[in-house]
N, C-alpha and C positions, 0 to 999 in steps of 0.2 A: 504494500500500500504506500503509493507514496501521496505525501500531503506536504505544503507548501505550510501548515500552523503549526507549530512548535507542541514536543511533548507536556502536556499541562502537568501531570504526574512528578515528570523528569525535571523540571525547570523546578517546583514546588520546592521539593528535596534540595535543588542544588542553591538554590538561593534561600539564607534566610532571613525572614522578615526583620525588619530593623525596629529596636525597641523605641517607645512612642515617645516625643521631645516631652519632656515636664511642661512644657508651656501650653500641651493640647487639655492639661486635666482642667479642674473647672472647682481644685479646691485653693485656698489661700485668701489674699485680701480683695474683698469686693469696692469694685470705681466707686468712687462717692460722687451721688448726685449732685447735677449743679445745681448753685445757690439761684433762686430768684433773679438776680443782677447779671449773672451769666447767661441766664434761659433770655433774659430782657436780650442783651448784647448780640446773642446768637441770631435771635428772632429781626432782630433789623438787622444785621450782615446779611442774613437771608432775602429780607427784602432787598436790599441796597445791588445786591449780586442780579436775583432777576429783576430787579429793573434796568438793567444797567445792559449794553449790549455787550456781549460775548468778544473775549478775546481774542478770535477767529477772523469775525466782522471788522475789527480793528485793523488787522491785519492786511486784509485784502481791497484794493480801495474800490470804491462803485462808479459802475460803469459811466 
C-alpha cells in the first residue's frame, strides 16, 4: 500500500508531546479590574479612534 500521509501510529511514538508552558494554566494572580477612570479613558480613546479616519486612509492620498 502505498500512501502519500505519514504513519499516524509511527510519528505518535517517535515524537513526544512537549510539556504544556506554565503560562497556559489558568491558576495564580487574577488582572485586577479597571478603576472607573480607566473604563472612563478607554471609552473615549475608543470613541476618538472610530471617529477619526484610519491610518491606511492617511496614507494613500484621494484621487
Amino acid at each position: 500500500m502505498s500512501s502519500t500521509q505519514p504513519d499516524v501510529d509511527r510519528v505518535a511514538r517517535a515524537y513526544r508531546e512537549p510539556s504544556a508552558s506554565p503560562l497556559w494554566h489558568r491558576y495564580g494572580p487574577k488582572a485586577r479590574p479597571l478603576t472607573p477612570v480607566q473604563q472612563r479613558c478607554n471609552r473615549e480613546f475608543l470613541e476618538l479612534a472610530q471617529r477619526s479616519p484610519g491610518a491606511a486612509s492617511l496614507a494613500r492620498p484621494s484621487p
